[in-house]
C-alpha positions in Angstrom: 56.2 182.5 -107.5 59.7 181.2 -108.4 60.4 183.6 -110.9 63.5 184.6 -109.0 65.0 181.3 -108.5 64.8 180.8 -112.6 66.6 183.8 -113.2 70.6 184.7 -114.5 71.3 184.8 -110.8 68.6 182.1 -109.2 70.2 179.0 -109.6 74.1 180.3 -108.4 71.9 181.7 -105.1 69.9 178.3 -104.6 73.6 176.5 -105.0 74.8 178.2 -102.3 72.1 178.1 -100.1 72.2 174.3 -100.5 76.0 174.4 -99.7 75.0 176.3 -96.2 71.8 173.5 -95.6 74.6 170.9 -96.0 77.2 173.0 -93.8 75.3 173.4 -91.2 73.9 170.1 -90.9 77.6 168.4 -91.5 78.4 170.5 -87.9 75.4 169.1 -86.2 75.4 166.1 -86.8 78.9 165.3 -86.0 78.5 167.6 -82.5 75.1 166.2 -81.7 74.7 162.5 -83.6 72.1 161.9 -86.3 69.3 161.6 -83.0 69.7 164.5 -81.9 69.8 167.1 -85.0 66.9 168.1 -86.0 66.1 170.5 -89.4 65.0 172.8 -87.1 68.2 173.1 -85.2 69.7 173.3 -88.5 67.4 175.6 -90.0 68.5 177.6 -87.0 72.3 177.2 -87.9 72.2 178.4 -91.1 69.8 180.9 -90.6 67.0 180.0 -92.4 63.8 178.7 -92.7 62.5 175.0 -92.4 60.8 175.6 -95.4 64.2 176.2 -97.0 65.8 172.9 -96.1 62.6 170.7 -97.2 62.9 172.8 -101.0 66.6 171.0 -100.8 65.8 168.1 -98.9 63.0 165.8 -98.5 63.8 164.4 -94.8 67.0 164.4 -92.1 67.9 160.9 -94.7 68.7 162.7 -97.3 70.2 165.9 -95.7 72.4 163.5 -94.1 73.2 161.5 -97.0 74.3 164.6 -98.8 76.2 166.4 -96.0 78.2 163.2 -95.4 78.8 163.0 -98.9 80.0 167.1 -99.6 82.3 165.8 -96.3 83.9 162.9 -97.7 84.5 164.5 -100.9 85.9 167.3 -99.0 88.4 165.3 -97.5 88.8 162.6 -100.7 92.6 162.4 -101.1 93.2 165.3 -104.0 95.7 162.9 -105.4 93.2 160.9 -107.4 91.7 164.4 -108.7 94.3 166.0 -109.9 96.0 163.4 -111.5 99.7 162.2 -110.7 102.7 161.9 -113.2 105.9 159.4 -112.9 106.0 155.6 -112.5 103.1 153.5 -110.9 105.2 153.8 -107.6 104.9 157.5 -107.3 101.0 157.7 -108.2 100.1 154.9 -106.0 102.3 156.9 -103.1 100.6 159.8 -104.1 97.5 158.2 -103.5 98.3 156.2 -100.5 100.1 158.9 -98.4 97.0 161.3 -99.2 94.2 159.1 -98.6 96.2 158.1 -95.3 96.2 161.8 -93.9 92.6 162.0 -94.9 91.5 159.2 -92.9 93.9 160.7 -90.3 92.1 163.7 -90.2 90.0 164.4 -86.7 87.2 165.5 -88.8 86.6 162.3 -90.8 87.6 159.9 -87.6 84.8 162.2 -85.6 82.2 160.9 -88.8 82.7 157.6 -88.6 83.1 157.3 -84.1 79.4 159.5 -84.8 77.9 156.7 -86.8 79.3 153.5 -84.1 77.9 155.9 -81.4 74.2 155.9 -83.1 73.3 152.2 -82.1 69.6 153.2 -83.5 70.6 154.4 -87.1 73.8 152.6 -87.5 73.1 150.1 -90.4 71.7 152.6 -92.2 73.6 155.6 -91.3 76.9 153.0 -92.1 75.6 152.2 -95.6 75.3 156.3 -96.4 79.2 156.7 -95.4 80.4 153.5 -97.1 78.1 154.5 -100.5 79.5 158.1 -100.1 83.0 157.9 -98.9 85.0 154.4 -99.2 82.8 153.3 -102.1 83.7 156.9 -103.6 87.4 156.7 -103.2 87.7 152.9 -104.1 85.9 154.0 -107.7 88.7 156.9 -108.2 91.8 154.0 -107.3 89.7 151.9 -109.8 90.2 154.0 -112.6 93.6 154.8 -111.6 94.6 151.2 -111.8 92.6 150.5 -114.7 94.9 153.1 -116.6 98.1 151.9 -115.0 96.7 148.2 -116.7 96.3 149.7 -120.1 99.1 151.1 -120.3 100.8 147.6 -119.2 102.8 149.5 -116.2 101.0 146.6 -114.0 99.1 143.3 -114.0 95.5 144.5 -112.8 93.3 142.0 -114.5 90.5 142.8 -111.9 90.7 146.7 -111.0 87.9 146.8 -108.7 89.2 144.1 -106.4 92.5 145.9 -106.8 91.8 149.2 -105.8 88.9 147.4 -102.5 92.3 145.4 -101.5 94.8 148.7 -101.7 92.3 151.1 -99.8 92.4 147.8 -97.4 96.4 148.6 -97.2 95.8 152.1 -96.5 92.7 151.6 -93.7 94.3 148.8 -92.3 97.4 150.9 -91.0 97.8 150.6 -87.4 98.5 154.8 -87.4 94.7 155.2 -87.2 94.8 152.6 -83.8 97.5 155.1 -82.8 96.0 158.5 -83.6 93.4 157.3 -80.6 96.3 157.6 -78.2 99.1 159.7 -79.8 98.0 162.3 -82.5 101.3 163.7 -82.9 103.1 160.1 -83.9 100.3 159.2 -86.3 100.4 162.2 -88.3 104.2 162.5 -88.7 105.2 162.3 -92.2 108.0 159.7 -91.5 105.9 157.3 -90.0 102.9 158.1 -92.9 105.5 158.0 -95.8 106.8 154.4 -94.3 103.8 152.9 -94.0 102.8 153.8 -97.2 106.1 152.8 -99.3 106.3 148.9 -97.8 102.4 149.1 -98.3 102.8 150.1 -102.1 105.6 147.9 -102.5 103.9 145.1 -101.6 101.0 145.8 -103.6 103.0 146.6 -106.8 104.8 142.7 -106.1 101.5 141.3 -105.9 100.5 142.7 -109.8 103.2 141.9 -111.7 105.5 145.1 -110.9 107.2 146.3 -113.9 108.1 143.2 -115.3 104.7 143.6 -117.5 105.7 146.6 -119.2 107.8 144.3 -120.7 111.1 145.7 -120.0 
């Protein structure tokens, strides 16, 4: 009966048929709005049975949980991954700069004007992107600042409030008021890498700067 599925090759194939589920349902429910997708329109766009999605997914909740989750990861600013060298200045730039152009991106604005569109779903819909996207990325700047702290680069005596008032910085740029209006200006590097540098600057003044390295 699932014989196949628990053999050498069985659990690389059920990965990847998960990855298409969540695919295909990320593409529906940002062109159509959680009301209107339905696992059988995206049984349809995968091409693949109903059936298929429920051995992946119990309901639509958790399909979208998970697709909005592989879609904020997808977009999570690679900075925070792969791990940044230099002072506190150039990592938290790093960081900044990235996670700016990510929530730049058309994809991830589309997301989040999806959600404010669903007036039915929207609390809970909103609590699935914060626990799977901003939640996410604040965690990652967490334990970036939490090592900047040990090393005594900075004054960070409470990381997590930290890292909530930095990605406050970063989202609170008027670039993503702009990008309504004027793609081209909001994603121009100048106006990103500005933003960014007084943003970090004044962040880096508010923990103590280098002056707790000890000189």
């Amino acid at each position: 009966m699932t014989e196949n599925s628990q053999g050498r090759r069985g659990r690389p194939v059920n990965e990847a048929l998960g990855q298409t589920i969540v695919d295909a349902a990320c593409e529906l429910f940002v062109e159509l709005g959680f009301q209107a997708t339905t696992l059988d329109k995206v049984a349809q766009r995968a091409k693949i049975s109903k059936l298929s999605i429920y051995r992946h997914f119990e309901n639509k909740e958790a399909l979208f949980s998970a697709a909005i989750a592989a879609h904020c990861h997808q977009f999570a600013p690679q900075a925070l991954f792969e791990g940044v060298d230099g002072s506190a200045e150039d990592q938290l730039m790093a960081v900044g700069t990235s996670l700016l152009r990510t929530l730049l991106s058309p994809d991830v604005r589309s997301v989040e004007a999806m959600i404010m569109a669903d007036k039915t779903n929207q609390t809970s819909l909103s609590k699935l992107h914060y626990e799977a996207g901003p939640a996410y990325v604040i965690a990652q700047i967490e334990a970036l600042l939490r090592q900047l702290h040990a090393k005594a680069v900075m004054n960070v005596p409470d990381p997590l409030r930290s890292a909530r008032l930095f990605a406050a910085l970063i989202k609170g740029s008027d670039l993503l008021i702009i990008a309504r209006f004027d793609q081209a200006r909001a994603e121009d590097d100048n106006e990103i890498e500005s933003y960014c540098r007084s943003a970090v600057a004044m962040f880096i003044a508010a923990h103590g700067g280098n002056d707790h390295a000890g000189g």
